[in-house]
C-alpha positions in Angstrom: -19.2 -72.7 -47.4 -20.8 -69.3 -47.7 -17.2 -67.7 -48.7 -16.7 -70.2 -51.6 -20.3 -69.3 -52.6 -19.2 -65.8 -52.9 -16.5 -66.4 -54.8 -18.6 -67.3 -57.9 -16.4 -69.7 -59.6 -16.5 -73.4 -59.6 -12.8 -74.0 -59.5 -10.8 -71.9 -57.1 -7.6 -71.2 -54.9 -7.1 -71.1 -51.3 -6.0 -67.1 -51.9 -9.3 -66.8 -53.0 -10.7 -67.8 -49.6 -7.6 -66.7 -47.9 -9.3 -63.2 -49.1 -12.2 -63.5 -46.5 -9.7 -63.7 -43.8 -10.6 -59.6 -42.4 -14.2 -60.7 -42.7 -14.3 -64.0 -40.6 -11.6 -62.4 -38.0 -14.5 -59.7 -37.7 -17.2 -62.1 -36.9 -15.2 -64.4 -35.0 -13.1 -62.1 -32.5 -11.9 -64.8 -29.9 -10.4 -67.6 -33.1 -6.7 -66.4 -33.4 -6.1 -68.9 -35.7 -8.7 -67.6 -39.2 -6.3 -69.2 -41.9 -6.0 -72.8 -40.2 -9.7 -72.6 -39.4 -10.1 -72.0 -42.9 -8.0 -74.6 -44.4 -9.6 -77.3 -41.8 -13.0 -76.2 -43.3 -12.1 -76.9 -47.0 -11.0 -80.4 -45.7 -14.5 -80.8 -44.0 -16.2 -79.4 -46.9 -13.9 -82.2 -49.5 -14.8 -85.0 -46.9 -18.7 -84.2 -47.2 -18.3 -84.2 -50.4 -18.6 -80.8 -51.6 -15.3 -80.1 -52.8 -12.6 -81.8 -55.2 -8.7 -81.4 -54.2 -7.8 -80.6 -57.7 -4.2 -79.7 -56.6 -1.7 -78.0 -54.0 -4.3 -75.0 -53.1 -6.6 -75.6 -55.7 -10.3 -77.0 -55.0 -13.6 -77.3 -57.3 -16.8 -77.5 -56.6 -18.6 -80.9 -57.1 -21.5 -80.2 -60.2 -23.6 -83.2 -57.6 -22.2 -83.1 -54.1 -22.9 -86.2 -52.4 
């Protein structure tokens, strides 16, 4: 959630978070697999309620998550 915080914009792409991908592989030596990790989390973060699927690769964030 922090990375799509930093990207600053409500509606994004997964390139966009995709961009973090140095970063996280850097804090998290031992997970080999950053970009499905990554994907998994946007599908947590749409479950809970914090992100809309707007289309393929594209997600916004709810204005009142639930």
């Amino acid at each position: 959630m922090k990375c799509v915080d930093l990207i600053g914009t409500v509606e994004f792409d997964i390139e966009q978070v995709y961009s973090f991908e140095r970063r996280l592989s850097a804090l998290y030596p031992h997970n080999r697999n950053v970009r499905p990790k990554i994907r998994q989390q946007l599908q947590v973060l749409r479950d809970s309620g914090y992100l809309d699927f707007v289309s393929r690769g594209r997600y916004r964030i709810r204005s009142n998550p639930l």
